[in-house]
C-alpha positions as CSV (number, residue, x, y, z in Angstrom):
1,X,0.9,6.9,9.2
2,X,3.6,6.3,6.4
3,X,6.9,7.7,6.5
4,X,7.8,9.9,3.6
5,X,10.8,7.7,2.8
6,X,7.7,5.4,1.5
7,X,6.3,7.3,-0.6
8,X,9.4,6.2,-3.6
9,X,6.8,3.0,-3.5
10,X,3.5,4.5,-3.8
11,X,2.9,5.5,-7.7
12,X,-0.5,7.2,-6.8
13,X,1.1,9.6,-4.4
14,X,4.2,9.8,-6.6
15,X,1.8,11.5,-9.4
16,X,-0.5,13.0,-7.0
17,X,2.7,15.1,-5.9
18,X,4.0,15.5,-9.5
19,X,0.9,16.9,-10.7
20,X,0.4,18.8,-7.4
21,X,4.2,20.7,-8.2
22,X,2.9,21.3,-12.0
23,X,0.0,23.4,-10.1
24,X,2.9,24.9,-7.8
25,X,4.7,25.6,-11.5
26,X,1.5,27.5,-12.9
27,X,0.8,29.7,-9.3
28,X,4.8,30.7,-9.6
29,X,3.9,32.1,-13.5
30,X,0.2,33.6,-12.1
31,X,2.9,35.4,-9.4
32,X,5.2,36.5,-11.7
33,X,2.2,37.9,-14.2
34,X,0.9,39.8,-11.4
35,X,3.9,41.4,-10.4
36,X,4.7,42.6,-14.2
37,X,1.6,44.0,-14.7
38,X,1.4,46.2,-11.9
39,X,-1.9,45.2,-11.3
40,X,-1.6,45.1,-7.8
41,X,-2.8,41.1,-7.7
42,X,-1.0,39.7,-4.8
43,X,-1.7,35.4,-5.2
44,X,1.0,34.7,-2.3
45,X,-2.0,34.7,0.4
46,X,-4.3,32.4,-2.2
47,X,-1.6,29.9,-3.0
48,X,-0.3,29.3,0.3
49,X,-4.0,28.5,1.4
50,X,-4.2,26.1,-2.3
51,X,-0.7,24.7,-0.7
52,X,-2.4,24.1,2.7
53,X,-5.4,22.1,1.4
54,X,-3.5,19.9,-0.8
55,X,-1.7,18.6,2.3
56,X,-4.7,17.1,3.4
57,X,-5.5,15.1,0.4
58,X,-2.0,13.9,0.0
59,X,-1.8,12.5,3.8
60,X,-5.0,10.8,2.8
61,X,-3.8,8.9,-0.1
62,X,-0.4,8.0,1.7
63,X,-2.2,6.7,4.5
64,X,-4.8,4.7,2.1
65,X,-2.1,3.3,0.0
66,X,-0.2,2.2,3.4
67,X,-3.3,0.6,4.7
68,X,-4.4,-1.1,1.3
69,X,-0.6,-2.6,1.1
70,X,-1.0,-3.9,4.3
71,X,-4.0,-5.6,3.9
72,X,-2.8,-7.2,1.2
73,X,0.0,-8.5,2.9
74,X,-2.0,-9.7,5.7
75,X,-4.4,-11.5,2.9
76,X,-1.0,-13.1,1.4
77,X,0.3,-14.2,4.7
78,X,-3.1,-15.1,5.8
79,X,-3.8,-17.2,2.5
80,X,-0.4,-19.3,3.1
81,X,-1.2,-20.1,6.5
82,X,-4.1,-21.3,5.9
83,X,-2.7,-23.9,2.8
84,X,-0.1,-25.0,5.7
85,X,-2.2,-26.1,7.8
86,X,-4.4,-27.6,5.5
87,X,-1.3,-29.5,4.5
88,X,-0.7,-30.5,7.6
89,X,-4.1,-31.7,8.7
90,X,-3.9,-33.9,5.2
91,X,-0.8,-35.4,6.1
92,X,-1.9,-36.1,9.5
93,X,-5.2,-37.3,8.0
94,X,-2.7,-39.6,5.5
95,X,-1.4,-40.9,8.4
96,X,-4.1,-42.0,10.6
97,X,-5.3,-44.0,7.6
98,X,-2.1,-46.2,7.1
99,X,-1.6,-47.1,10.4
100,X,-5.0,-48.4,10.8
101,X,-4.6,-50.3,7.3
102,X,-4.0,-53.8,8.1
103,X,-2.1,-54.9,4.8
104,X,0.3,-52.1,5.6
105,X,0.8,-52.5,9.1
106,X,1.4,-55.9,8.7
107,X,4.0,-55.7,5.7
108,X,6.0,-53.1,7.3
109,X,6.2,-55.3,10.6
110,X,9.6,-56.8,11.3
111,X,9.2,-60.6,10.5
């Protein structure tokens, strides 16, 4: 699981948590309604269970976004890997031919 210290990298989780705090904002005003108009609506007991399930959802997309950047890294280091060795089995292929080509054997023999 990511660390939180991560999440400054992740813009998905960044907005996720913005727009998640703009909901926060809006249950603070429904709160503060309620409690003016003496209506006797308590929201504390609704919003801390709204707080609750949002944790879920956030872990999630952390976690994806972690995984998804990995993956891509292992693709990337994968991918160059893959082009060095290719490179080195052409040169080795490269090689093998000229020192079974007469002509160049023979001129780059000491005379």
């Amino acid at each position: 699981m990511p660390h939180n210290h991560l999440i400054s990298y992740m813009s998905d989780v960044q907005n996720f948590e913005k727009n998640m705090s703009s909901l926060s904002d809006k249950w603070d005003l429904l709160t503060l309604l309620g409690s003016m108009s003496n209506i006797g609506m308590d929201t504390s007991e609704t919003r801390k269970a709204f707080e609750d399930l949002l944790d879920e959802p956030l872990m999630r997309l952390m976690e994806e976004t972690f995984k998804k950047s990995l993956d891509e890294l292992e693709f990337k280091a994968q991918s160059a890997i893959d082009i060095l060795i290719r490179n080195l089995f052409e040169r080795t292929a490269d090689i093998g031919f000229l020192a079974t080509d007469d002509d160049i054997r023979n001129y780059t023999q000491p005379k």
